[in-house]
Phi, psi and omega in degrees: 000144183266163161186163169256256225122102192202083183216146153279354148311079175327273226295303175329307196268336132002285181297321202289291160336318207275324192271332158316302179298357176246343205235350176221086199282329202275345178243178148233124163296122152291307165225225168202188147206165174228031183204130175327304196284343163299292164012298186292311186274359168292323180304305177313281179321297185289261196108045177310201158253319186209111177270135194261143177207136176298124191281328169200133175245066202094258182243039166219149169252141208287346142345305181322329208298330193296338170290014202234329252145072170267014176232051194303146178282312195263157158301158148221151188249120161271142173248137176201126188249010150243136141269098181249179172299347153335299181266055220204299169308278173336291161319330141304340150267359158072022169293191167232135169215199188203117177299141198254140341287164201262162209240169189255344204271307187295343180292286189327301186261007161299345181283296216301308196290240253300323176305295183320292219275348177018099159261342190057049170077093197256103181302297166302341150289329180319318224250348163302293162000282193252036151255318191284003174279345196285349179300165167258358185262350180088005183259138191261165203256344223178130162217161187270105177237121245248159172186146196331327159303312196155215169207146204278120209254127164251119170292158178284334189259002178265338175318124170263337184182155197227117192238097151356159134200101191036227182304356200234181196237140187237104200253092192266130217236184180258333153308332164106000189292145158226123212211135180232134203237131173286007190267183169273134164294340160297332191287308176327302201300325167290354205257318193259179169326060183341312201277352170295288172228146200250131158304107150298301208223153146335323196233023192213136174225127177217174193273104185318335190294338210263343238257107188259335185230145163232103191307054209317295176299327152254046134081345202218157194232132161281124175287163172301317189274006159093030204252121200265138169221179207274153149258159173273172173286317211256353146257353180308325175284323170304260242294242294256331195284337187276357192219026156074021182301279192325000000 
């Protein structure tokens, strides 16, 4: 696989560079750049597989690069040395990226993921990607979820409820959508709207809007779509307080 490189950053791209050529035999750097529009034309020019691109890049954000490519041909990896809402936006569109400084465990396997997985230019996460930068409350709007097909686009507010299932997340919409997600449920819990949605249980997250009952003696809250799910002993006072009970 070819990639490029688009950090302002000497040394980052340095480190990143080093840890490719040494540690990912399977990839080759073609060049590099340290400003978007050198970037474009790298793009242009090289015709990579996969662009590694910096979340900010002077006074510019590497986000920027898609208006130039609302349709990309190539992968991209974000390099980010902030967890801002940003990468919260990345991470709702299913890229892959890498905290700055960058790790040698974390190049690999993230090189590693993307060779399995060959997506090609995933064109409908682009368009999650910059509606969730565009809220102005910081909350994402939209989110990507992969599925054998491509992946499956959810607005966040039609979600009614989020089910553990082991390592995977079982995600039900108000349209009746069912959708099973590879993320866990805590990476969700970190991703929405807190005042939106509430961690009942370990194994349960739901849309407060959704919410029609609250069973006390089992313990459960009825959903819209009649779909019962457990509170916990140990969130039932957070739960009842939110809805000014306690």
């Amino acid at each position: 696989m070819t990639c490029v490189i688009i950090d302002d950053e000497q040394n980052c791209v340095d480190a990143l560079s080093g840890i490719i050529n040494s540690y990912c035999p399977q990839l080759k750097v073609l060049a590099t750049a340290n400003a978007i529009a050198d970037g474009v034309k790298l793009v242009n020019t090289e015709k990579p597989q996969i662009v590694f691109l910096d979340v900010e890049i002077g006074n510019e954000m590497g986000f920027d690069l898609f208006q130039y490519f609302p349709a990309p041909d190539f992968e991209v990896i974000f390099t980010t040395a902030h967890e801002k809402y940003a990468l919260k936006a990345i991470k709702s569109s299913c890229y892959d990226f890498l905290l700055k400084p960058v790790n040698i465990q974390e190049v690999i396997a993230v090189v590693s993921k993307l060779e399995k997985e060959k997506r090609n230019g995933q064109n409908q996460n682009v368009n999650v990607l910059l509606d969730n930068l565009k809220a102005k409350d910081n909350f994402l709007k939209k989110i990507a979820i992969p599925s054998n097909e491509g992946y499956s686009i959810i607005n966040i507010d039609e979600i009614i409820s989020l089910e553990a299932d082991g390592k995977y997340t079982k995600i039900i919409t108000n349209a009746g959508l069912r959708s099973l997600s590879t993320k866990n449920i805590g990476e969700f819990e970190e991703l929405l709207n807190p005042e939106l949605f509430f961690r009942t249980h370990k194994s349960w997250i739901v849309n407060v809007n959704h919410i029609k009952k609250f069973l006390k003696n089992e313990s459960q809250v009825l959903l819209s779509n009649e779909t019962l799910a457990d509170v916990s002993s140990r969130k039932k006072d957070e739960f009842l307080k939110l809805f000014g009970k306690a």
